[in-house]
N, C-alpha and C positions, 0 to 999 in steps of 0.2 A: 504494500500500500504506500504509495507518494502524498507526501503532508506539504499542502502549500508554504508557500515558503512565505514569512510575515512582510509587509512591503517594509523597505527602509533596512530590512536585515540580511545582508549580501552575504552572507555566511553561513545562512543555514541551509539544511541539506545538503551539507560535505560528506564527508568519508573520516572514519575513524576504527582502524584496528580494534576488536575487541578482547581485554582484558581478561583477565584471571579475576577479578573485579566487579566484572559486570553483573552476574544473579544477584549479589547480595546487594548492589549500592541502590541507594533512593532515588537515583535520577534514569533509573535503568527502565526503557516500556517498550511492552512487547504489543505490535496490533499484528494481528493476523501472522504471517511470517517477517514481517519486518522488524527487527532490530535497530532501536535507537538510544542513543544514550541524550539526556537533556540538561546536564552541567555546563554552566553559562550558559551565556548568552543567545548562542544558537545551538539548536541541536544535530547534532549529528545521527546519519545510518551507518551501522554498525556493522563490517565487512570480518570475516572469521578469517583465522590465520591459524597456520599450522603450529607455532610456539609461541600462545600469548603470553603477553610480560602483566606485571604488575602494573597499576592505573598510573599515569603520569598526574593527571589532573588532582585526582585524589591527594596526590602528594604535594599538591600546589597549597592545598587549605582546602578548610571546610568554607562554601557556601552557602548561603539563606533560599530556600526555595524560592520567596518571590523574586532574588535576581537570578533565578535562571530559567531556562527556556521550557521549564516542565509545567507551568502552570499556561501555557500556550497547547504543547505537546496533549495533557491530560482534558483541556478543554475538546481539541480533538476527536482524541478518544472515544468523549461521553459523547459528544456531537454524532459519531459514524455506529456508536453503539444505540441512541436512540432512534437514530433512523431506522437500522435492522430490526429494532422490535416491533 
């Protein structure tokens, strides 16, 4: 599934390796088959790799959910889930 990309934010919908990281962390959302992670600003799709590493970002600091791109991400979500019902 392709999530529009918000106007004004030229960076979302990139590409980001995914981690060792990813099940457990809060910014982590699955719709359908698509993989995205949603720390900062923009979100990224999450592309599998044969030896993933440890989260870079994560190790950057903790963020506050409202600055990052998962309350964008999650409005989504509930938006393409209440249409299916």
């Amino acid at each position: 599934m392709k999530i529009p990309e918000r106007p004004g934010q030229r960076w979302d919908g990139g590409f980001k390796s995914r981690t060792k990281d990813c099940d457990d962390c809060e910014f982590y959302r699955k719709i359908n088959d698509t993989e995205i992670c949603a720390w900062g600003i923009a979100f990224k799709y999450l592309s599998a790799t044969q030896n993933p590493r440890k989260c870079d970002l994560l190790r950057r600091g903790k963020i506050m959910y409202e600055e990052s791109s998962a309350p964008y991400v999650d409005a989504v979500i509930r938006k393409k889930s209440s249409q299916n019902s």
